[in-house]
CHARMM internal coordinates of N, CA and C (Angstrom, degrees):
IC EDIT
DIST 1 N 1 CA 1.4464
DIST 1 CA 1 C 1.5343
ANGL 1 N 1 CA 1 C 110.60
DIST 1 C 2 N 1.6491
ANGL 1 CA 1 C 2 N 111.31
DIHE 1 N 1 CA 1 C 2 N -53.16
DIST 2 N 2 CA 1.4762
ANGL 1 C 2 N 2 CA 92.78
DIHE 1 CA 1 C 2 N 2 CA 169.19
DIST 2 CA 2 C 1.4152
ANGL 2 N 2 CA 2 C 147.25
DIHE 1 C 2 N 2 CA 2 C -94.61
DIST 2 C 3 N 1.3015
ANGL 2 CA 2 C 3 N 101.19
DIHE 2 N 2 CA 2 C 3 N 30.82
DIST 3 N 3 CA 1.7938
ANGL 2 C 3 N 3 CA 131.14
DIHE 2 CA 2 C 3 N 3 CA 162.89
DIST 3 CA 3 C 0.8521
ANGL 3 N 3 CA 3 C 96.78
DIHE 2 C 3 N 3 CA 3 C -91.25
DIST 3 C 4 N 1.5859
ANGL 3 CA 3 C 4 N 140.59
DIHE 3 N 3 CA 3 C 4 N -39.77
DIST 4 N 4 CA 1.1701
ANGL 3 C 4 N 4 CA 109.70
DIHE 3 CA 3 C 4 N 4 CA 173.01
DIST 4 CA 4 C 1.3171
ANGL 4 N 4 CA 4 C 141.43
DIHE 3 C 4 N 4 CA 4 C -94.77
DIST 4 C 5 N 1.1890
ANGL 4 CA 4 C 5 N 117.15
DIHE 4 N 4 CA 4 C 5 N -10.56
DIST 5 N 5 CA 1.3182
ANGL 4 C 5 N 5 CA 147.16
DIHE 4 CA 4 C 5 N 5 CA 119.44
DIST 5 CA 5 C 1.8524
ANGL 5 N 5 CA 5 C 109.96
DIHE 4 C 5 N 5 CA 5 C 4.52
DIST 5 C 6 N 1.2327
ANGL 5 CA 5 C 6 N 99.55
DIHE 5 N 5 CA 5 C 6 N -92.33
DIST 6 N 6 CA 1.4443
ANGL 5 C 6 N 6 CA 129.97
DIHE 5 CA 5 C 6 N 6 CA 155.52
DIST 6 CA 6 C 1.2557
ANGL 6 N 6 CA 6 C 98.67
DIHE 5 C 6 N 6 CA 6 C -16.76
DIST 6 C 7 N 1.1458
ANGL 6 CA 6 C 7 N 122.47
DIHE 6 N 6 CA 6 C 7 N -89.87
DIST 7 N 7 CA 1.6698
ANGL 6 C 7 N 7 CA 145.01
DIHE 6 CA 6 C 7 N 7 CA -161.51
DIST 7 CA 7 C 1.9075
ANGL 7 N 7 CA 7 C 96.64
DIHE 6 C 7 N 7 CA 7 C -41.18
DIST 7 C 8 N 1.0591
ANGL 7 CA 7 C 8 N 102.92
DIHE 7 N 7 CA 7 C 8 N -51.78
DIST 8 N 8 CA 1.5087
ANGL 7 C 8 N 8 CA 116.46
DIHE 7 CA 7 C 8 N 8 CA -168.90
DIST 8 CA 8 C 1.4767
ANGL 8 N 8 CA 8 C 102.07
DIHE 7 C 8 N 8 CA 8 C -64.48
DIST 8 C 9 N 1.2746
ANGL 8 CA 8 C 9 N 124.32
DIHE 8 N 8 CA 8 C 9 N -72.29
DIST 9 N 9 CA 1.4164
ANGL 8 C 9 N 9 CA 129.46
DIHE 8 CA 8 C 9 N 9 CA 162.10
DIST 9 CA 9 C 1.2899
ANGL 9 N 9 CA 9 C 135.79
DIHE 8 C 9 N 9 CA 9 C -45.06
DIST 9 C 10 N 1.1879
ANGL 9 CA 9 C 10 N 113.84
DIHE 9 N 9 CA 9 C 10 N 1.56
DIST 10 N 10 CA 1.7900
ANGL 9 C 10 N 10 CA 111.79
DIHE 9 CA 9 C 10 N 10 CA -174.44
DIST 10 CA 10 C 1.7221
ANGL 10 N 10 CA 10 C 114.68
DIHE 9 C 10 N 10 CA 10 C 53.51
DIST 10 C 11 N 1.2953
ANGL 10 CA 10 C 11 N 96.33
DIHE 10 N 10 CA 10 C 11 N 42.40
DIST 11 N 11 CA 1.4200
ANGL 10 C 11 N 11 CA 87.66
DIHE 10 CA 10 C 11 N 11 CA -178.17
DIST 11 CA 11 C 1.7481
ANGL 11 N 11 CA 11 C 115.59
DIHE 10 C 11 N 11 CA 11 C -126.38
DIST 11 C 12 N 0.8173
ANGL 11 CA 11 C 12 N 96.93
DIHE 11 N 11 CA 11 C 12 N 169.03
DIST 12 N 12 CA 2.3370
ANGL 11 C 12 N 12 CA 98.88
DIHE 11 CA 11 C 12 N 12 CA -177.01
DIST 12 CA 12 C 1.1265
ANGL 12 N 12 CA 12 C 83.18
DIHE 11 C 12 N 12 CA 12 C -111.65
DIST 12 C 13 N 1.5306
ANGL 12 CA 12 C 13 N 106.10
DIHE 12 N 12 CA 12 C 13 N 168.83
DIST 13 N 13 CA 1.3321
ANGL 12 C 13 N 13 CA 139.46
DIHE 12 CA 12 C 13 N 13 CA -176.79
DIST 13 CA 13 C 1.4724
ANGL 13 N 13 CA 13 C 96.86
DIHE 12 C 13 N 13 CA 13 C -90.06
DIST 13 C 14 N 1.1073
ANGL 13 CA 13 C 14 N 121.08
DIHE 13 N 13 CA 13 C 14 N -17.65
DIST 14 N 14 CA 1.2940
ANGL 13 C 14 N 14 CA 127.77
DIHE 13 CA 13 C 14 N 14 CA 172.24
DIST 14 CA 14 C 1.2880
ANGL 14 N 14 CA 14 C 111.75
DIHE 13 C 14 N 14 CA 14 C -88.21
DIST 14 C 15 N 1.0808
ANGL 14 CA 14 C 15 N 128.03
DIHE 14 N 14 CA 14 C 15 N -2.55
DIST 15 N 15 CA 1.5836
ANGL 14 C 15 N 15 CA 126.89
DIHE 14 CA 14 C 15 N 15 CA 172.88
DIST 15 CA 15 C 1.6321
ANGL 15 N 15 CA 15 C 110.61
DIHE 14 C 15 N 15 CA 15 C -95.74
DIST 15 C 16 N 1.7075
ANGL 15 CA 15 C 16 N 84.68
DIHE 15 N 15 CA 15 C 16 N -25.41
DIST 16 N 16 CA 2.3766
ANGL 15 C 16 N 16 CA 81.22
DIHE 15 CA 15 C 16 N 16 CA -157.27
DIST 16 CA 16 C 1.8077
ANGL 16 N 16 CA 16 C 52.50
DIHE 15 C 16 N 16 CA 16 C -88.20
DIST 16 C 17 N 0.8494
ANGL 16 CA 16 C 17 N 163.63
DIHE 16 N 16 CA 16 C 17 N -81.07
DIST 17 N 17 CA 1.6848
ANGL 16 C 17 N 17 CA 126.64
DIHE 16 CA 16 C 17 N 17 CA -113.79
DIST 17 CA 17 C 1.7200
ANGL 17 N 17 CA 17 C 100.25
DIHE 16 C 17 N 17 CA 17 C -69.95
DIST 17 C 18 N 1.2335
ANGL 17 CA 17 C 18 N 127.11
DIHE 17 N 17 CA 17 C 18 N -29.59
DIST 18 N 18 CA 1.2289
ANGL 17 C 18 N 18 CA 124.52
DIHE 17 CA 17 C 18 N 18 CA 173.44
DIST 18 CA 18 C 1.6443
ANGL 18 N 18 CA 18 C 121.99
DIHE 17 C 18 N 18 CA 18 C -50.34
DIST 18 C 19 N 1.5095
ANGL 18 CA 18 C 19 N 92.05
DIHE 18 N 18 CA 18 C 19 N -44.54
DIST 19 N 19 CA 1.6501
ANGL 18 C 19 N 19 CA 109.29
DIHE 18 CA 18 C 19 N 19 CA -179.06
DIST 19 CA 19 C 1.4331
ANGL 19 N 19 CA 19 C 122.02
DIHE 18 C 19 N 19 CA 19 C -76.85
DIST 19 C 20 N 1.1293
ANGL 19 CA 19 C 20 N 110.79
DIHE 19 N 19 CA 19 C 20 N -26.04
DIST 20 N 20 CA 1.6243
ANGL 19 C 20 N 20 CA 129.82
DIHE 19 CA 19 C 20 N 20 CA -158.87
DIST 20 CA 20 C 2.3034
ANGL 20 N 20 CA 20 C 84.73
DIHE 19 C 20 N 20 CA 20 C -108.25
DIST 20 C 21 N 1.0599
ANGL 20 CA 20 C 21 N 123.61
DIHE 20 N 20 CA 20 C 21 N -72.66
DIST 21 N 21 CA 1.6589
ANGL 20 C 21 N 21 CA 123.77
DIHE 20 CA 20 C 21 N 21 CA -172.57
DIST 21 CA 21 C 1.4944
ANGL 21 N 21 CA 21 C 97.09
DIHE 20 C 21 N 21 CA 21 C 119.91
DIST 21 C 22 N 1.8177
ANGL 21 CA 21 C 22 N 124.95
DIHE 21 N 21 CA 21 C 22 N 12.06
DIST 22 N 22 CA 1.2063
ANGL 21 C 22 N 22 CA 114.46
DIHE 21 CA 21 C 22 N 22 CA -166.86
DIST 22 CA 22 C 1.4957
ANGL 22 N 22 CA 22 C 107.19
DIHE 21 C 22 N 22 CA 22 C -84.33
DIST 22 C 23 N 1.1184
ANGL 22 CA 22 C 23 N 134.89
DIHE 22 N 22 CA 22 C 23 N 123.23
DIST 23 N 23 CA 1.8033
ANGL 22 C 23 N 23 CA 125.07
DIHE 22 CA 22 C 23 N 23 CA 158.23
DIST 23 CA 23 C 1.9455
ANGL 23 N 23 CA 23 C 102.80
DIHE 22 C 23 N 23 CA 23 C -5.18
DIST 23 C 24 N 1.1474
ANGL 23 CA 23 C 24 N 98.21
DIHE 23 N 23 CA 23 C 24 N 141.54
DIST 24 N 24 CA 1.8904
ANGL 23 C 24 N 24 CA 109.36
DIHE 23 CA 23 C 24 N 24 CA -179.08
DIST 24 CA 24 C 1.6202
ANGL 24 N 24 CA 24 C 108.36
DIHE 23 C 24 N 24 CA 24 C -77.36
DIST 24 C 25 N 1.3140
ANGL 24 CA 24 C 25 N 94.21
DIHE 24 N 24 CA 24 C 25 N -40.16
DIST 25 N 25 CA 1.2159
ANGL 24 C 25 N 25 CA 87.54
DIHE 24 CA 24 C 25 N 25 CA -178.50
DIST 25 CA 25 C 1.6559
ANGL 25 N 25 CA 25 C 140.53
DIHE 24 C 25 N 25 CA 25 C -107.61
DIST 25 C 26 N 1.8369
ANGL 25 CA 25 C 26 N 91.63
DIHE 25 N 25 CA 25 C 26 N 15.95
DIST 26 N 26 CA 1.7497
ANGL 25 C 26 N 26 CA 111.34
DIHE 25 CA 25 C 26 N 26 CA 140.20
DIST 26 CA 26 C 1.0542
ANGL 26 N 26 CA 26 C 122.78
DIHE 25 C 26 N 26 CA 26 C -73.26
DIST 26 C 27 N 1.3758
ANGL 26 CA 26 C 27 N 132.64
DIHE 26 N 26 CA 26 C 27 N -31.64
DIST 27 N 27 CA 0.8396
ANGL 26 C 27 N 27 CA 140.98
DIHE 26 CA 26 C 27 N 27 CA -166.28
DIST 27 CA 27 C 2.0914
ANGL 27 N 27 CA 27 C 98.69
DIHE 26 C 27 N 27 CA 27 C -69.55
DIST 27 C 28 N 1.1190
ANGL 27 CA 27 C 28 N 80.10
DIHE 27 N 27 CA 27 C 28 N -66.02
DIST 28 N 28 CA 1.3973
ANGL 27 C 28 N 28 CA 99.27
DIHE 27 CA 27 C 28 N 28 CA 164.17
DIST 28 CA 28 C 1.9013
ANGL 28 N 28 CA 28 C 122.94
DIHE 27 C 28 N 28 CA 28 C -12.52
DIST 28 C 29 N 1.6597
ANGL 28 CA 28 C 29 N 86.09
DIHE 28 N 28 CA 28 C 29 N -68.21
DIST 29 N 29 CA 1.9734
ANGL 28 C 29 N 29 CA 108.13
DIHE 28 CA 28 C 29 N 29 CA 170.81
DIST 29 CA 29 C 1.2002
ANGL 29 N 29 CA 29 C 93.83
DIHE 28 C 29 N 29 CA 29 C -64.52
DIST 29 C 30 N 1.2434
ANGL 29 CA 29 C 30 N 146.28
DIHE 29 N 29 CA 29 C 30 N -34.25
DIST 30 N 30 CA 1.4740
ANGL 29 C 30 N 30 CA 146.69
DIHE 29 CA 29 C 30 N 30 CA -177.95
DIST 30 CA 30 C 1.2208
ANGL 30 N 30 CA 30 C 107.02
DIHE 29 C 30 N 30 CA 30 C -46.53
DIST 30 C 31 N 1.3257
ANGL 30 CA 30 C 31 N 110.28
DIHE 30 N 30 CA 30 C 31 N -68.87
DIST 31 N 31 CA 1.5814
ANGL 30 C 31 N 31 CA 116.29
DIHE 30 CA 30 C 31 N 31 CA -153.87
DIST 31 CA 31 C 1.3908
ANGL 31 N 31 CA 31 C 110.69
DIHE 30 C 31 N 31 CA 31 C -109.05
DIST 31 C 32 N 1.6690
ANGL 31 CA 31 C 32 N 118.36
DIHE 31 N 31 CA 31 C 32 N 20.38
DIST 32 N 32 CA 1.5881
ANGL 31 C 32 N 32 CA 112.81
DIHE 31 CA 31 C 32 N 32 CA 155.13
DIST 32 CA 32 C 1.6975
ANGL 32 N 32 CA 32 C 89.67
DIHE 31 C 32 N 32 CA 32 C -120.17
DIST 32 C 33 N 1.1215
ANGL 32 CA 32 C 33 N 145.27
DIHE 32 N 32 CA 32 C 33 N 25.97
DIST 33 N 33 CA 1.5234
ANGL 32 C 33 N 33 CA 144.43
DIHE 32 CA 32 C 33 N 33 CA 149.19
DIST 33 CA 33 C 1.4850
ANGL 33 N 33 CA 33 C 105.70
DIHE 32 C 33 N 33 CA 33 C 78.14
DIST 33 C 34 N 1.8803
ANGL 33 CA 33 C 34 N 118.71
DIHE 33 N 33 CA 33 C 34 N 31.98
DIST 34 N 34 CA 1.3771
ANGL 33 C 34 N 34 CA 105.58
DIHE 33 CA 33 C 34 N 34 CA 162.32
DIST 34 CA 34 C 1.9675
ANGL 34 N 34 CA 34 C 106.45
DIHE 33 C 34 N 34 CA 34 C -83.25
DIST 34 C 35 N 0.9856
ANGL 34 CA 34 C 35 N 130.00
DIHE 34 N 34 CA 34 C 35 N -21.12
DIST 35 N 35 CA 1.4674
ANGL 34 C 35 N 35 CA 141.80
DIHE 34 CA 34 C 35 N 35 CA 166.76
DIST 35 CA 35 C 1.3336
ANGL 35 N 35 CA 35 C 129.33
DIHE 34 C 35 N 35 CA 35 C -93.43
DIST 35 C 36 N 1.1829
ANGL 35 CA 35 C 36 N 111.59
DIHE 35 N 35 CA 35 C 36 N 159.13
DIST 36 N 36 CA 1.7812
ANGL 35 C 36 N 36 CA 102.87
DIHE 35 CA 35 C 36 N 36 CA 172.92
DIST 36 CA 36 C 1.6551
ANGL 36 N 36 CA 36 C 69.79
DIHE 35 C 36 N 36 CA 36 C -123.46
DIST 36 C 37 N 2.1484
ANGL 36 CA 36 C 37 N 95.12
DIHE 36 N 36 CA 36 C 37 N 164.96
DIST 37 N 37 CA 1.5233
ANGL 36 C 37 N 37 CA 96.03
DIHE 36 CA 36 C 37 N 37 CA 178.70
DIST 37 CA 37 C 1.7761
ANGL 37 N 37 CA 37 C 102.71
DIHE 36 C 37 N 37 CA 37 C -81.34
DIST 37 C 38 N 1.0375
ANGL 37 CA 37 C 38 N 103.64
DIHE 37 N 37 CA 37 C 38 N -161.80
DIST 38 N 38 CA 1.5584
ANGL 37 C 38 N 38 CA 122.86
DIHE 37 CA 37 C 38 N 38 CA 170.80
DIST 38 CA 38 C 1.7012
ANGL 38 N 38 CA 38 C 108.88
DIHE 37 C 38 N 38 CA 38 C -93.37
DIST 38 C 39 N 1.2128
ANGL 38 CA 38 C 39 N 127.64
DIHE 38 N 38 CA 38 C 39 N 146.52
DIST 39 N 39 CA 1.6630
ANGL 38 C 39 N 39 CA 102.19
DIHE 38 CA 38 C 39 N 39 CA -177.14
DIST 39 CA 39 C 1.4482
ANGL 39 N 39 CA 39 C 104.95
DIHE 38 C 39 N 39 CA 39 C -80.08
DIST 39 C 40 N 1.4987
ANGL 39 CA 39 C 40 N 136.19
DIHE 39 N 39 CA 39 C 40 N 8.53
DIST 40 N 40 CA 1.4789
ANGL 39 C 40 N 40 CA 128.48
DIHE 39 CA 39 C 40 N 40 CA -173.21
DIST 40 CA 40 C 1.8923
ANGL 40 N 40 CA 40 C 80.82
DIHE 39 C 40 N 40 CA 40 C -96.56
DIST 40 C 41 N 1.1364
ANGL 40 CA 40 C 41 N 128.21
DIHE 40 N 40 CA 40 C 41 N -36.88
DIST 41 N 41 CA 1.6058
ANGL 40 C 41 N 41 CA 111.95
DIHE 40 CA 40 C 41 N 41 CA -179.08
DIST 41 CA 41 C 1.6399
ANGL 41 N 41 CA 41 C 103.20
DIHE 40 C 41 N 41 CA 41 C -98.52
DIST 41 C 42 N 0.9596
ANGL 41 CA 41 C 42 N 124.74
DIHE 41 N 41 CA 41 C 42 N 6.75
DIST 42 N 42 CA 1.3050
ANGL 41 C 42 N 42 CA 126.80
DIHE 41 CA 41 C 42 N 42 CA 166.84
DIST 42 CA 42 C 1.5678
ANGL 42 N 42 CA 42 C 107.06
DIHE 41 C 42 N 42 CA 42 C -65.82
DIST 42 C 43 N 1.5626
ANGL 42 CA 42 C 43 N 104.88
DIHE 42 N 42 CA 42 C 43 N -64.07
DIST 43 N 43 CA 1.4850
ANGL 42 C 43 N 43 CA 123.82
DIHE 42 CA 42 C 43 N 43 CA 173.45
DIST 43 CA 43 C 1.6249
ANGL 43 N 43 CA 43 C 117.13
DIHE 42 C 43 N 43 CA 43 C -45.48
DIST 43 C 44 N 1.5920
ANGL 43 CA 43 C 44 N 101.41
DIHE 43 N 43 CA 43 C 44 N -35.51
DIST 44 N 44 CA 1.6201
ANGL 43 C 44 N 44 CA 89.60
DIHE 43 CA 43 C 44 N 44 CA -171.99
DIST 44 CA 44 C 1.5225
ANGL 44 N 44 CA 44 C 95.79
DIHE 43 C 44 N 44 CA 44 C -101.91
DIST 44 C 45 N 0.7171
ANGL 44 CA 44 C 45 N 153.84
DIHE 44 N 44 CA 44 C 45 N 54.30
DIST 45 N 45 CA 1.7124
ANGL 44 C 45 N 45 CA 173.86
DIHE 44 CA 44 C 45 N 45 CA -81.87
DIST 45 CA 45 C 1.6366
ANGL 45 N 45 CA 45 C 114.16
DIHE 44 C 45 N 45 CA 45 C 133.90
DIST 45 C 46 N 0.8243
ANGL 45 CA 45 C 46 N 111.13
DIHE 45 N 45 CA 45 C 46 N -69.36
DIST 46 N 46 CA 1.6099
ANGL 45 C 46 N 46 CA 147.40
DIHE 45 CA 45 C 46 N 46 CA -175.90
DIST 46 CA 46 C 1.5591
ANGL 46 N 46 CA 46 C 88.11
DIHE 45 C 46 N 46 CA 46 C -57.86
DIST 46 C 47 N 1.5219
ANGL 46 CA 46 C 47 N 118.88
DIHE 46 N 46 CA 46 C 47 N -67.94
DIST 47 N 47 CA 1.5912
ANGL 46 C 47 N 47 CA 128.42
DIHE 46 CA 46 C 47 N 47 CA -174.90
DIST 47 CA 47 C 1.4546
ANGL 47 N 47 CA 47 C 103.13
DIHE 46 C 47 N 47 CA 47 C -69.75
DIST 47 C 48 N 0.9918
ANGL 47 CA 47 C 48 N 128.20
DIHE 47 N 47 CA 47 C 48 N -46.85
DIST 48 N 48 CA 1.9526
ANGL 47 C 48 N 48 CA 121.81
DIHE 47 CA 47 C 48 N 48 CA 171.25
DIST 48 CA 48 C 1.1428
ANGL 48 N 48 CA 48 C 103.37
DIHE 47 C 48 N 48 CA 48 C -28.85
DIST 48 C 49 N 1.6568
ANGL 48 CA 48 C 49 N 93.46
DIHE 48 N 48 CA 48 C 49 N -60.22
DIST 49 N 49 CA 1.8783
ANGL 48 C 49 N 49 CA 101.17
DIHE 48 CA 48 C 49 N 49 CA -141.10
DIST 49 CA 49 C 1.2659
ANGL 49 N 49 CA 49 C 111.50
DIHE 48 C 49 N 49 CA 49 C -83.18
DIST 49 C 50 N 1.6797
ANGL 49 CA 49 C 50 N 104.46
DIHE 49 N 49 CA 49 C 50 N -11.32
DIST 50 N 50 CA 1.6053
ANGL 49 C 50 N 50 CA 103.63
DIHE 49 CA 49 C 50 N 50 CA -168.38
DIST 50 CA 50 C 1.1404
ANGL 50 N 50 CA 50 C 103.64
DIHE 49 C 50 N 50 CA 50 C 80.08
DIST 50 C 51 N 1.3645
ANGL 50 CA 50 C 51 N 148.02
DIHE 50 N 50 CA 50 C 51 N 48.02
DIST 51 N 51 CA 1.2028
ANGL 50 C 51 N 51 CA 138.16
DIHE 50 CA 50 C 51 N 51 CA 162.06
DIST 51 CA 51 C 1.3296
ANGL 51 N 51 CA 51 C 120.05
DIHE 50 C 51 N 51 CA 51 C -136.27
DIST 51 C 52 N 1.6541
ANGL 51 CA 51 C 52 N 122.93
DIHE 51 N 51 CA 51 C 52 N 162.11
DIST 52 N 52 CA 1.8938
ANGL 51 C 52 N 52 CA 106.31
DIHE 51 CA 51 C 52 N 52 CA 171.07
DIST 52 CA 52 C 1.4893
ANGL 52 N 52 CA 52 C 108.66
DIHE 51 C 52 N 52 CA 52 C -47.47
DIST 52 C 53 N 1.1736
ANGL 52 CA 52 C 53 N 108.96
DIHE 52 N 52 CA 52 C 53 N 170.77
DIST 53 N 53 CA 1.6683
ANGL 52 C 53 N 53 CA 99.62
DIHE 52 CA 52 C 53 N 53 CA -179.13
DIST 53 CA 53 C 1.8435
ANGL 53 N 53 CA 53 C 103.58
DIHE 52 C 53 N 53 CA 53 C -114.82
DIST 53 C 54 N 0.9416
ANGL 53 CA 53 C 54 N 95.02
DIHE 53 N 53 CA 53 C 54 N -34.24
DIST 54 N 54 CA 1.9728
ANGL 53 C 54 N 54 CA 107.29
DIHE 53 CA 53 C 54 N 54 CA 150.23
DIST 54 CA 54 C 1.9496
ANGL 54 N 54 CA 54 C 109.24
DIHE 53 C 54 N 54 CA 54 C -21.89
DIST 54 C 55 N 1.2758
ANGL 54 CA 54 C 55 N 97.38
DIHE 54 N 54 CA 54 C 55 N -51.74
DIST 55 N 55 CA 1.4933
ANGL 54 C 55 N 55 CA 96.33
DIHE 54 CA 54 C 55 N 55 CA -163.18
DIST 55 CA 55 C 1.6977
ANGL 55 N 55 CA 55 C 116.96
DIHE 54 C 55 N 55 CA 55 C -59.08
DIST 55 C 56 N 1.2495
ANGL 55 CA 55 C 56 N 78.86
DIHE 55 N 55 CA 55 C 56 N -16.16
DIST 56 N 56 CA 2.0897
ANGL 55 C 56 N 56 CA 93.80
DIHE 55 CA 55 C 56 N 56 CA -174.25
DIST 56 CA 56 C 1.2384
ANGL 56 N 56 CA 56 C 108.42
DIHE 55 C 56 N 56 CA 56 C -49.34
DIST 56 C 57 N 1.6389
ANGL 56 CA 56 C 57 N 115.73
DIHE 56 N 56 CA 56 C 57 N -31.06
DIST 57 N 57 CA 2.1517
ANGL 56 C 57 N 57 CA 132.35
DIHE 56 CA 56 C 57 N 57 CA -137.70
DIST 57 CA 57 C 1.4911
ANGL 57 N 57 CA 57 C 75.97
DIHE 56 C 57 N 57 CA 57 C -113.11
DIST 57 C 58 N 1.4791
ANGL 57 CA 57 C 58 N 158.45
DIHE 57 N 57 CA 57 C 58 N -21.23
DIST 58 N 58 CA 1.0269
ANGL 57 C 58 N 58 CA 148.05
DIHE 57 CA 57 C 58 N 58 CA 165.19
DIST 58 CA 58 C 1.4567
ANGL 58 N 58 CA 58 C 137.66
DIHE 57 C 58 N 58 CA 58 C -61.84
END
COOR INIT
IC SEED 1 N 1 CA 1 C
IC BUILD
């Protein structure tokens, strides 16, 4: 979900970790689906991207 996310936004995983304060390379497990986030980085995810932050758990 948030590769594609990403994809849509013109953005790196290296950017939302800039934007978000998350480690790069959780972010990382994030967005090829070895992790689900936490809902406290769900939320600041959700607020980066401009999106519900709910949508992550989908």
């Amino acid at each position: 979900m948030i590769n594609k996310i990403l994809k849509e936004k013109k953005l790196t995983a290296k950017q939302l970790s800039e934007m978000t304060g998350i480690n790069y390379f959780t972010i990382q497990k994030y967005s090829c689906g070895a992790r689900k986030p936490t809902v406290r980085n769900a939320k600041k995810i959700g607020k980066a991207l401009e999106i519900d932050w709910w949508v992550l758990f989908s």
